[in-house]
N, C-alpha and C positions, 0 to 999 in steps of 0.2 A: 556478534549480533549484527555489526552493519555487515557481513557480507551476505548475511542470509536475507536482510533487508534491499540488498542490493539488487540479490537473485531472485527475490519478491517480485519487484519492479520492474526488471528487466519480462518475468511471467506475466506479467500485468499489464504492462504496453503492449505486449504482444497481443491481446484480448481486446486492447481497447482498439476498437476502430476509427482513428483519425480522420480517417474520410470522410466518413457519416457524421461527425462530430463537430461541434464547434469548439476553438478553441476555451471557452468556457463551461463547456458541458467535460473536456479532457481534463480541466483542471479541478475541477466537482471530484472527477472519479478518482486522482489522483489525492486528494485533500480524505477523498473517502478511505484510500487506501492504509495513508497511511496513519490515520486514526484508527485501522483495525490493530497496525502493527503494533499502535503505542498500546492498545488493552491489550494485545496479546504481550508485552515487556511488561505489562502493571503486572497481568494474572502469576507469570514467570516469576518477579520480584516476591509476590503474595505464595507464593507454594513454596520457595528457597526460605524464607522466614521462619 
């Protein structure tokens, strides 16, 4: 799980544009991120059940 979350991340800075960005708007997207990834571990949890 964490490397695929890893490789997430590493996909997803790449997207994010820092330049354009404040460091509070990077951290938003990043808080955003990885709130998808924890429903995407619930959903995974809920179907192995």
């Amino acid at each position: 799980m964490f490397k695929t979350l890893a490789d997430r991340f590493q996909l997803n800075f790449k997207t994010i544009e820092t330049d354009e960005l404040s460091e509070e708007d990077v951290f938003k997207q990043v808080i955003k991120i990885i709130d998808e990834e924890e429903k995407l571990c619930q959903m995974r949890q809920l179907i192995q059940e």
